[in-house]
MDAnalysis code that builds the backbone (N, CA, C; Angstrom):
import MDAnalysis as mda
import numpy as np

u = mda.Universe.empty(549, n_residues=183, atom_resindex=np.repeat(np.arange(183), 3), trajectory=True)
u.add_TopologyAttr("name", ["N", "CA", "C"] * 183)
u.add_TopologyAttr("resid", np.arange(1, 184))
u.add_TopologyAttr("resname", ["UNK", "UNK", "UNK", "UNK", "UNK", "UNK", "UNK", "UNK", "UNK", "UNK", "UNK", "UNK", "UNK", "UNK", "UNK", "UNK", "UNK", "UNK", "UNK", "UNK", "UNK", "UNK", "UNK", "UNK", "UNK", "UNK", "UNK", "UNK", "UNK", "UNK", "UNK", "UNK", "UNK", "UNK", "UNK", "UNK", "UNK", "UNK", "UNK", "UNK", "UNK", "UNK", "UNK", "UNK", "UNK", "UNK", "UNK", "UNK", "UNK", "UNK", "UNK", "UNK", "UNK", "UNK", "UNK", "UNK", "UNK", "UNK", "UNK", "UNK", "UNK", "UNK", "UNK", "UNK", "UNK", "UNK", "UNK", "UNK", "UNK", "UNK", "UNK", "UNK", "UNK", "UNK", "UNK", "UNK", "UNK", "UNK", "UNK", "UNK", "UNK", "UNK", "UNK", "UNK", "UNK", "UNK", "UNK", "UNK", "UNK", "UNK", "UNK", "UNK", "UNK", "UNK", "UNK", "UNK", "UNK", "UNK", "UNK", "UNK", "UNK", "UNK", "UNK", "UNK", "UNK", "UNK", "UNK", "UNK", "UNK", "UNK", "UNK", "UNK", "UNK", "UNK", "UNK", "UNK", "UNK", "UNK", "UNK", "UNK", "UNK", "UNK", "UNK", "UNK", "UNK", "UNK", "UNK", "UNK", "UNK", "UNK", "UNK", "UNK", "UNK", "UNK", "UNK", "UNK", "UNK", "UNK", "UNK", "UNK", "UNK", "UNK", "UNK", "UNK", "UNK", "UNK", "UNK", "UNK", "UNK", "UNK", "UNK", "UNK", "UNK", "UNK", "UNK", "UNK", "UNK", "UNK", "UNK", "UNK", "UNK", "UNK", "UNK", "UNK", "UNK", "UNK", "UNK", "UNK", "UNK", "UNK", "UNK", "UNK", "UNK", "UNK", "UNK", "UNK", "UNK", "UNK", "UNK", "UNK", "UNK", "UNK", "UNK"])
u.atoms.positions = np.array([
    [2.368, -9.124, -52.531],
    [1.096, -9.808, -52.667],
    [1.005, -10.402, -54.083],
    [0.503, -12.052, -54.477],
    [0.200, -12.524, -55.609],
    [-0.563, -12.056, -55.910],
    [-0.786, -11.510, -57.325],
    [-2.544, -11.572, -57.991],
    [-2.773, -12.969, -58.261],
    [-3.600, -13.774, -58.191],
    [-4.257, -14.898, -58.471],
    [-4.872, -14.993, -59.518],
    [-4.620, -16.083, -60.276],
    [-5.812, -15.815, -61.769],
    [-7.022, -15.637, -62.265],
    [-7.705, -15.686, -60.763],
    [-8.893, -15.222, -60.891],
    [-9.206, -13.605, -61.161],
    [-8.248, -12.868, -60.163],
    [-7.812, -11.720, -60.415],
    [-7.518, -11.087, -61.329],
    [-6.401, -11.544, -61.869],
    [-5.884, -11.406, -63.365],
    [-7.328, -11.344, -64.316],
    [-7.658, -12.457, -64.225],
    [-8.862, -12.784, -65.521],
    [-9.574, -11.687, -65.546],
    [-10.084, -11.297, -64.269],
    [-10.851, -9.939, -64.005],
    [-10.507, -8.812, -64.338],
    [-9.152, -8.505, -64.083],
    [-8.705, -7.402, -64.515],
    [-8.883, -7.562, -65.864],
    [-8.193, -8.458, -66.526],
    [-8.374, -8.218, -67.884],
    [-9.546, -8.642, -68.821],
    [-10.309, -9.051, -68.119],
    [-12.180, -8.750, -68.541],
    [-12.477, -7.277, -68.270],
    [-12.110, -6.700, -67.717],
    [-12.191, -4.929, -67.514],
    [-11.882, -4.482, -68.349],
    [-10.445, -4.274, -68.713],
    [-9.809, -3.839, -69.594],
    [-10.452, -4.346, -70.814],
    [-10.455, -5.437, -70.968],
    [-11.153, -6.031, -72.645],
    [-12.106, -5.032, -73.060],
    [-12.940, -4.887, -71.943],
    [-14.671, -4.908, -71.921],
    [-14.454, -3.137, -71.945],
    [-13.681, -2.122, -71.435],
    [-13.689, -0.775, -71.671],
    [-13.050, -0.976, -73.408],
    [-12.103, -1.689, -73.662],
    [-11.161, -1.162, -75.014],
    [-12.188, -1.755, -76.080],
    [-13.172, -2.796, -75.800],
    [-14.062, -3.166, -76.687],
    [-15.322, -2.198, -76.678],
    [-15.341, -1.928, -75.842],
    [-17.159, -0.421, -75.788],
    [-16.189, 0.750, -76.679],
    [-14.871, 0.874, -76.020],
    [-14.573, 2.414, -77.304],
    [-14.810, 2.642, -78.951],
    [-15.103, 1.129, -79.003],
    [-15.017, 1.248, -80.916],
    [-16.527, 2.154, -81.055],
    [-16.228, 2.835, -82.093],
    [-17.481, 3.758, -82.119],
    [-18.987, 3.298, -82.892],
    [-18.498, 1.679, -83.314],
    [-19.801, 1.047, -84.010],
    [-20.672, 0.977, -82.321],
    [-20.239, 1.554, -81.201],
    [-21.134, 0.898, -80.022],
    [-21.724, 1.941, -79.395],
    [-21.549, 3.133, -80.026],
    [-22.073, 4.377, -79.652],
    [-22.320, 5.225, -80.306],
    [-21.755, 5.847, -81.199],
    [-22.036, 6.800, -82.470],
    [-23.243, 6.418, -83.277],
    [-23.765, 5.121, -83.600],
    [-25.283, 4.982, -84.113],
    [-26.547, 5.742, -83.278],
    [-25.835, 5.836, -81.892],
    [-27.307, 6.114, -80.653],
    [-26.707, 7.916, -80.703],
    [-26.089, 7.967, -80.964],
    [-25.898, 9.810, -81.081],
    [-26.407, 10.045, -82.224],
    [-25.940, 9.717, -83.564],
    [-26.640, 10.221, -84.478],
    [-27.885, 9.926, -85.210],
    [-28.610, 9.066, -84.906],
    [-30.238, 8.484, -84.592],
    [-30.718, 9.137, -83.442],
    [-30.193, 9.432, -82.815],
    [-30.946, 9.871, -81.594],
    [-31.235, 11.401, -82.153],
    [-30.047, 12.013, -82.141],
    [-30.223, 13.542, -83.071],
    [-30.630, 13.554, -84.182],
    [-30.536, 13.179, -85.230],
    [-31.992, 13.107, -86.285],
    [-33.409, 12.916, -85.490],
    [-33.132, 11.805, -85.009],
    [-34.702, 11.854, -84.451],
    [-35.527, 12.354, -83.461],
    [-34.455, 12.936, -82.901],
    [-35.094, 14.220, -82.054],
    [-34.932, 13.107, -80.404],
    [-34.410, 12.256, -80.243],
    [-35.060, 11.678, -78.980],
    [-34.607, 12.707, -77.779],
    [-35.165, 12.257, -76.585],
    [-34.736, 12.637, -75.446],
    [-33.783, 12.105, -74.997],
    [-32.939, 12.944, -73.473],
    [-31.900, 11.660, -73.366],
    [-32.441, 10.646, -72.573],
    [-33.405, 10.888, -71.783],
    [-33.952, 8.861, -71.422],
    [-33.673, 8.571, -72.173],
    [-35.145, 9.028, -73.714],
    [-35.065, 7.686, -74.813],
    [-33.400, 7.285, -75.125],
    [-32.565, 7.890, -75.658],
    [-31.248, 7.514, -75.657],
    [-30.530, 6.623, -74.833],
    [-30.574, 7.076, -73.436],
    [-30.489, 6.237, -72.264],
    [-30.816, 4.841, -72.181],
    [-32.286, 4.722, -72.503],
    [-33.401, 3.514, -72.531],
    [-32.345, 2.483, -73.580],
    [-32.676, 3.379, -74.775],
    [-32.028, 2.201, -76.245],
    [-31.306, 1.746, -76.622],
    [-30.057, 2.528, -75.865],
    [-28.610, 2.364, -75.962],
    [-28.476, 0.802, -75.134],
    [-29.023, 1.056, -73.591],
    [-29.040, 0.267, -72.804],
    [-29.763, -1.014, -73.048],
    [-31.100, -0.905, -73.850],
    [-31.527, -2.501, -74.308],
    [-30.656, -2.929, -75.289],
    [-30.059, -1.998, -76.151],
    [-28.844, -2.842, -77.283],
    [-27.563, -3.542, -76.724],
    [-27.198, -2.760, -75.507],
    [-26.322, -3.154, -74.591],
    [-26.625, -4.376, -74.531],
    [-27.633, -4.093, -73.679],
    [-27.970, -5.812, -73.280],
    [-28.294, -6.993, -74.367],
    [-28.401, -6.889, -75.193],
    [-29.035, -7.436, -76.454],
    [-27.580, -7.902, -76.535],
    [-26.386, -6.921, -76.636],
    [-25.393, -7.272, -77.469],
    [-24.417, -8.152, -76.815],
    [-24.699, -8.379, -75.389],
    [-24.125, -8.891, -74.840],
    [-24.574, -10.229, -73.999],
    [-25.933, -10.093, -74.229],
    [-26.841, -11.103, -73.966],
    [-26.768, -12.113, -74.939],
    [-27.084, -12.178, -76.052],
    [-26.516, -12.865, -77.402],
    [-25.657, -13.422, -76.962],
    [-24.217, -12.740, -76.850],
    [-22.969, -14.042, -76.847],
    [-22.938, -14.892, -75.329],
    [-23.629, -14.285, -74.450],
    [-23.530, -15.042, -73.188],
    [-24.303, -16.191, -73.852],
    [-25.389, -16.152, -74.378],
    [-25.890, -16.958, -74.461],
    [-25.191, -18.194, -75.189],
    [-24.591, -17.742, -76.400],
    [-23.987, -18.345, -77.120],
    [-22.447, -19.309, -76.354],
    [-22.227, -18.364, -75.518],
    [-21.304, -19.098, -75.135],
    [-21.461, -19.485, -73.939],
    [-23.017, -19.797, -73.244],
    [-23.398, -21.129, -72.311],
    [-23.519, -21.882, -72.928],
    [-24.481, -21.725, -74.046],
    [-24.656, -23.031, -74.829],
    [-23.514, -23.535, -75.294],
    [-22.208, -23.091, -75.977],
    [-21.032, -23.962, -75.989],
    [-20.090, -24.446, -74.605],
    [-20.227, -23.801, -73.741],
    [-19.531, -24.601, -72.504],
    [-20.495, -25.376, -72.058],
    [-22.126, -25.779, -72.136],
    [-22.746, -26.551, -71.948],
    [-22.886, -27.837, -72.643],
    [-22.834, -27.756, -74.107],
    [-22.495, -28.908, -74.806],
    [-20.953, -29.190, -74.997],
    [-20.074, -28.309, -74.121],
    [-18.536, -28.883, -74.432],
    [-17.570, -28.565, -75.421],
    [-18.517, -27.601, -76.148],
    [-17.982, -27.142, -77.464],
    [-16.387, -26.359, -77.332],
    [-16.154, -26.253, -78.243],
    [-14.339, -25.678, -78.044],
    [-14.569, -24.518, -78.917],
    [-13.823, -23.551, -78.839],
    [-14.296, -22.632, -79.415],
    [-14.122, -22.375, -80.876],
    [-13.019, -23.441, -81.482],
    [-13.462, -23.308, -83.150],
    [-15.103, -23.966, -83.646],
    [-15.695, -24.705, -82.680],
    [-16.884, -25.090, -83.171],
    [-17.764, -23.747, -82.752],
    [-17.461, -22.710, -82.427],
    [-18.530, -21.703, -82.049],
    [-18.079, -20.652, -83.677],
    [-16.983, -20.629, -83.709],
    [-16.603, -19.510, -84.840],
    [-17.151, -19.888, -85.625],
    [-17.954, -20.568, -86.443],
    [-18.965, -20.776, -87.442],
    [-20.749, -20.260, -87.028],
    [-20.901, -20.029, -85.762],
    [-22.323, -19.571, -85.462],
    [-21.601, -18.086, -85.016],
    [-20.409, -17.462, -84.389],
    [-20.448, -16.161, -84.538],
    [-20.522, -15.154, -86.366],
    [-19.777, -16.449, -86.760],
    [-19.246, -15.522, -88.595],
    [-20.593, -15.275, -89.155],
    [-22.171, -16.679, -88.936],
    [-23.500, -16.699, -89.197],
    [-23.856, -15.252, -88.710],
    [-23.676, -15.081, -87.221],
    [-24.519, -13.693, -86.391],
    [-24.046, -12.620, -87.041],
    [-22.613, -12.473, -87.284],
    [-22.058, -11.068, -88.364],
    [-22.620, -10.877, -89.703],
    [-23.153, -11.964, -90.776],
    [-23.649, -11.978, -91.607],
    [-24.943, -11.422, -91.568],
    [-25.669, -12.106, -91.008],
    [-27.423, -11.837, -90.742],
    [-27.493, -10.513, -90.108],
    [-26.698, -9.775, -89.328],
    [-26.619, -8.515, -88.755],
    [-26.367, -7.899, -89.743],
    [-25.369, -7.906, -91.117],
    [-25.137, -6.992, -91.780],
    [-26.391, -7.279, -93.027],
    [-26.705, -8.554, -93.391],
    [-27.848, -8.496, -94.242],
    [-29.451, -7.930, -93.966],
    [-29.469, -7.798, -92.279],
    [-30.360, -7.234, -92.135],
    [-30.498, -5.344, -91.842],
    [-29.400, -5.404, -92.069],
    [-28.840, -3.570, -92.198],
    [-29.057, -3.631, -93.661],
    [-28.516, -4.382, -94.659],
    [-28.644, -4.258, -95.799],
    [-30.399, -3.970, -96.313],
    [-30.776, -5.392, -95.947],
    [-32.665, -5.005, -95.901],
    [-33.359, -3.960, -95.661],
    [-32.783, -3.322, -94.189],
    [-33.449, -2.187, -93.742],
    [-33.393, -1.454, -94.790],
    [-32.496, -1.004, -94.695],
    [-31.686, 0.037, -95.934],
    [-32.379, 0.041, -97.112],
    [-32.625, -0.973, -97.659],
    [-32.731, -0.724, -99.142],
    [-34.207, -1.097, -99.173],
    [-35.167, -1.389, -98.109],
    [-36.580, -1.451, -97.626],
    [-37.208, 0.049, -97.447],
    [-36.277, 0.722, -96.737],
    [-36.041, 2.310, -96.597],
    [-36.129, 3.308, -97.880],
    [-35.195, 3.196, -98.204],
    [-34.780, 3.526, -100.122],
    [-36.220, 3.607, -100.656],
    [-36.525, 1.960, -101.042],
    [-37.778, 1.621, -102.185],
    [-39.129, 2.756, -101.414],
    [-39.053, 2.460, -99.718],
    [-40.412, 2.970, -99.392],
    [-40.316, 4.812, -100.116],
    [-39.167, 5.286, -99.864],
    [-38.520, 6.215, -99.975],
    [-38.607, 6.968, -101.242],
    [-38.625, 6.204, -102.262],
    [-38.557, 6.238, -103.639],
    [-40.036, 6.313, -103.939],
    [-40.459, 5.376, -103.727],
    [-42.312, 5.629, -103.649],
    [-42.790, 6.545, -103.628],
    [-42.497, 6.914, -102.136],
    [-43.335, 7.905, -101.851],
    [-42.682, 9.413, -101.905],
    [-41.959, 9.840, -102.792],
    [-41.472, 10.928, -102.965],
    [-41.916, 11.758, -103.751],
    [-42.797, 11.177, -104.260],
    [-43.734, 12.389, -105.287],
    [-45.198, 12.563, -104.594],
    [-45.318, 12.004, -103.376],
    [-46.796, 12.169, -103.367],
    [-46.530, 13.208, -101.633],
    [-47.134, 14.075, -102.202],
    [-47.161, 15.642, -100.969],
    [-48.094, 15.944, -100.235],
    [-49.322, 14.629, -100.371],
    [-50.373, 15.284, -99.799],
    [-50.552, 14.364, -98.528],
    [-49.599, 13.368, -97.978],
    [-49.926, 12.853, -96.848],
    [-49.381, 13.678, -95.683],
    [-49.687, 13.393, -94.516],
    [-49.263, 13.698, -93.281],
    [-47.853, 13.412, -93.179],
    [-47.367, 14.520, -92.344],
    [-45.750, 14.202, -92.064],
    [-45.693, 13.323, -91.315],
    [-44.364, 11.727, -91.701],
    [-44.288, 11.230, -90.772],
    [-43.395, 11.206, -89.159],
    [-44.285, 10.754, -89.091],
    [-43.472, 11.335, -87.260],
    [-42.223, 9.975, -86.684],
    [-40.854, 10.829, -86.965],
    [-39.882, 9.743, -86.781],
    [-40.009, 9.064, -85.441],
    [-41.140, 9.564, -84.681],
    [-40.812, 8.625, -83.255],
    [-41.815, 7.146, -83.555],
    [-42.113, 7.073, -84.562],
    [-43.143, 5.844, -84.338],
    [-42.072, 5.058, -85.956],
    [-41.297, 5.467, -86.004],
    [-40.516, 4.111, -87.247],
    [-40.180, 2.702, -86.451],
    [-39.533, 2.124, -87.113],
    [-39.146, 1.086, -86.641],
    [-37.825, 0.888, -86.191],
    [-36.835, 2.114, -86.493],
    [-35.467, 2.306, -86.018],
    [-34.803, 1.939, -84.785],
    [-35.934, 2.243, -83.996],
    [-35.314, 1.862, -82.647],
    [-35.568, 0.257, -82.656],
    [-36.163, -0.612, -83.466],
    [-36.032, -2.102, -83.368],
    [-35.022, -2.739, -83.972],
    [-34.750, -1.622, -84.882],
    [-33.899, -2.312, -86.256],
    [-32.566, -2.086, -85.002],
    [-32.223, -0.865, -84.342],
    [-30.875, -1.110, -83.715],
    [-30.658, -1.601, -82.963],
    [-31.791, -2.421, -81.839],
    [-31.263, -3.119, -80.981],
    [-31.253, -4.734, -81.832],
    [-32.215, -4.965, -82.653],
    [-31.685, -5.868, -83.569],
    [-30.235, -6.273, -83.986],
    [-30.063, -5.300, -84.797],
    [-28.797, -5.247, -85.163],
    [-27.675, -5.664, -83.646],
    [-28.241, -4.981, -82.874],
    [-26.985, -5.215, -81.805],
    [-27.242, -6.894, -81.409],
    [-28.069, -7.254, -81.146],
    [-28.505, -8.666, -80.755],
    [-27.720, -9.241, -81.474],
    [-28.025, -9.341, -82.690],
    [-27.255, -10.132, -83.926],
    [-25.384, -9.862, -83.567],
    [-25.696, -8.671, -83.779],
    [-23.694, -8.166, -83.511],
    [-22.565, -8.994, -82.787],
    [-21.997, -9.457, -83.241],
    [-21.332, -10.431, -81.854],
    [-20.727, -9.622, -80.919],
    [-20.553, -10.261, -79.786],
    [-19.040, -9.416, -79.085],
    [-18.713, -10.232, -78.766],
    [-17.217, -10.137, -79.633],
    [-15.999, -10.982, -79.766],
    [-15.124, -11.428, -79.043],
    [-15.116, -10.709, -78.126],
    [-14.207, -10.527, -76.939],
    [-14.912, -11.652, -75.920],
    [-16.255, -11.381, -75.730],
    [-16.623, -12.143, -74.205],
    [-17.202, -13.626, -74.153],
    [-16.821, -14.402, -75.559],
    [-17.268, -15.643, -75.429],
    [-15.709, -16.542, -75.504],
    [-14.551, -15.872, -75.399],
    [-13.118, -16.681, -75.276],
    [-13.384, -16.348, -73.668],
    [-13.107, -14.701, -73.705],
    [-13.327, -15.003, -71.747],
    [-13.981, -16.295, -70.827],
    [-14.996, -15.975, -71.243],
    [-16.412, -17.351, -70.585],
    [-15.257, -18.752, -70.599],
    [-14.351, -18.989, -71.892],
    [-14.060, -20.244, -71.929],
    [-12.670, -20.414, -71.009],
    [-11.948, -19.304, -70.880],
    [-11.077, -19.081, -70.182],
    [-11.523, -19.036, -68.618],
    [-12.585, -18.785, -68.218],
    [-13.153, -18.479, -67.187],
    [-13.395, -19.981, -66.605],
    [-13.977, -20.911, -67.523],
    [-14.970, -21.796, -67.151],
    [-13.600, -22.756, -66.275],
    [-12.359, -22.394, -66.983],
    [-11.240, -23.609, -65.837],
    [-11.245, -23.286, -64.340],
    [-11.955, -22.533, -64.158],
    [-11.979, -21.636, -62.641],
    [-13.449, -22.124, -62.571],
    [-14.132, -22.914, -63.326],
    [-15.034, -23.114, -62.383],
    [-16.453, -22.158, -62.969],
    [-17.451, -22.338, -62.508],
    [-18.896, -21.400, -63.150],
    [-18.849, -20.579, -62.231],
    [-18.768, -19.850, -61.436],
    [-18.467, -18.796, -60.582],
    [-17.554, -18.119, -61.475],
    [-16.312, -18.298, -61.883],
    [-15.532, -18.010, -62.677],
    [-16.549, -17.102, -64.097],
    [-16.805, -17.881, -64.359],
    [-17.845, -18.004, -65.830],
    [-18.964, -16.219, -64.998],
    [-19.939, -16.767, -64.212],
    [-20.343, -15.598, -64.203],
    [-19.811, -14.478, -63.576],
    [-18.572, -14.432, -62.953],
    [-17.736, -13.302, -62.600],
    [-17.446, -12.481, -63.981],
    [-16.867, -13.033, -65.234],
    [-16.400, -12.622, -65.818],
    [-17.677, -11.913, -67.063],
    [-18.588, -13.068, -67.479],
    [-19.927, -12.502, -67.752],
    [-20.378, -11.226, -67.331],
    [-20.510, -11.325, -66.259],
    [-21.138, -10.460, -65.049],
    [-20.350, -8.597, -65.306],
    [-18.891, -8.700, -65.249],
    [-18.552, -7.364, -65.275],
    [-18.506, -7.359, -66.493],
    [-18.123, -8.050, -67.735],
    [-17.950, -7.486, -69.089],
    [-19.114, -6.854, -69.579],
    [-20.280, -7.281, -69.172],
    [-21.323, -6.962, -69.653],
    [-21.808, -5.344, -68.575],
    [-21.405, -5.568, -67.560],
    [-22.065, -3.641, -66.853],
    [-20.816, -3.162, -67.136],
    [-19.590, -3.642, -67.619],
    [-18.441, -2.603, -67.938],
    [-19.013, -1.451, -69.635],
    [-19.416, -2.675, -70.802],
    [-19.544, -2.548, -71.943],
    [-21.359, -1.478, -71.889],
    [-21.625, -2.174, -71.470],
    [-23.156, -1.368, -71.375],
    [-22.909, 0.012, -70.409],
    [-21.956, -0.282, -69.533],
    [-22.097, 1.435, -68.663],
    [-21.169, 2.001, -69.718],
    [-20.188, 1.657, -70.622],
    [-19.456, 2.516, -71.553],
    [-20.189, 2.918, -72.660],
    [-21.356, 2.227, -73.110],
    [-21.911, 2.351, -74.317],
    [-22.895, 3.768, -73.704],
    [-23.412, 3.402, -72.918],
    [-24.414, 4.370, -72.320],
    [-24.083, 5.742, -72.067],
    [-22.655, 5.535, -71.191],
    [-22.000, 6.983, -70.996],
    [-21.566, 7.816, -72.030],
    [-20.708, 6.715, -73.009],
    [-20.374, 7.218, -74.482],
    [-21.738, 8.112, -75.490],
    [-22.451, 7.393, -75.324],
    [-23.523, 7.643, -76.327],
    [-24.171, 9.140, -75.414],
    [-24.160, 9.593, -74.687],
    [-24.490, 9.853, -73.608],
    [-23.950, 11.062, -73.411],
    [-22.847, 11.529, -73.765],
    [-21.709, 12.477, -73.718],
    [-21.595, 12.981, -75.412],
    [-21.668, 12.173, -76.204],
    [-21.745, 12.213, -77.226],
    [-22.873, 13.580, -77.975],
    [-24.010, 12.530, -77.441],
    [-25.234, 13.250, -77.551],
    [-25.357, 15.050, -77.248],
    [-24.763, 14.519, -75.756],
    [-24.950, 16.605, -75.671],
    [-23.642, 16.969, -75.958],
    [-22.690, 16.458, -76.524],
    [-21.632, 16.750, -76.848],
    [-21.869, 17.840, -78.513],
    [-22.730, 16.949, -79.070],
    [-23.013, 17.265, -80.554],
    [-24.309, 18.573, -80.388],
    [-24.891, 18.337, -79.273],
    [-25.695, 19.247, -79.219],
    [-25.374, 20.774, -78.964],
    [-23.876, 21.378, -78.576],
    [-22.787, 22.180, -79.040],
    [-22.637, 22.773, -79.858],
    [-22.517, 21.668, -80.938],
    [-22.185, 22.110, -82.711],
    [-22.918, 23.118, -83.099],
    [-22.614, 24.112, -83.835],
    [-23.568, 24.471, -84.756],
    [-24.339, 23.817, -85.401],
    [-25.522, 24.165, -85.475],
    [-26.491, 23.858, -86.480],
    [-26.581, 24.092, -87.778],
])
């Protein structure tokens, strides 16, 4: 039996899309935010899964809009290198927004404890993921698109519930994985 290249493509949108969810920038933030902050595993479940989508929603997008205007993909590598920047300058912001508030208020003992479920953390990380590129699934899309837009959302379509069911499970396993450890 031939595999056909539609086949092929698929398979190796699978494969991409598991060996790209293992890097641990796509799961280890939602384990150890989640355990500082006490979440549940819904909430974990929930946040992991809107960053998912965030993170993979982003480049779809990015890369309709370049197979829609025709673009080739060195004209896109200048708006992914932009999304890596602004993702890390806005980690930088958080951070050092964090710090100053941090610094402030470290001598003063008489307010109420704050309660980590109402920060802004859980915006800042699906942020961050929005911004994040994934690198992998906007060459696919272009590789895809010679097969046609069926092609295009076949390959869309699983990279994105491959990467989000790995991020989820990862983070997921992780979580009560660490919950094990000594304290």
């Amino acid at each position: 039996m031939q595999m056909t290249s539609l086949s092929l493509l698929l398979g190796s949108t699978l494969t991409i899309g598991i060996l790209h969810s293992l890097a641990p920038d796509h799961w280890v933030p939602f384990v150890s935010i989640g355990r500082a902050q006490k979440w549940s595993k819904s909430k974990l479940v929930m946040i992991t899964f809107l960053s998912g989508i965030g993170h993979v929603g982003s480049s779809i997008v990015i890369g309709m809009i370049g197979l829609l205007l025709g673009f080739g993909l060195s004209h896109l590598e200048g708006i992914e290198s932009q999304r890596g920047e602004i993702a890390g300058l806005l980690l930088i912001g958080f951070g050092t927004a964090y710090a100053l508030w941090g610094i402030k208020h470290a001598r003063q003992h008489h307010h109420k404890p704050i309660d980590p479920k109402k920060t802004v953390t859980v915006w800042m990380m699906i942020a961050i993921f929005v911004l994040g590129p994934c690198a992998p699934l906007i060459p696919l899309m272009f590789v895809a698109a010679a097969q046609g837009w069926h092609a295009v959302l076949l390959v869309s379509a699983l990279f994105s519930a491959v990467t989000i069911l790995m991020m989820v499970g990862q983070a997921l396993l992780g979580y009560i994985g660490v919950g094990f450890l000594p304290s």
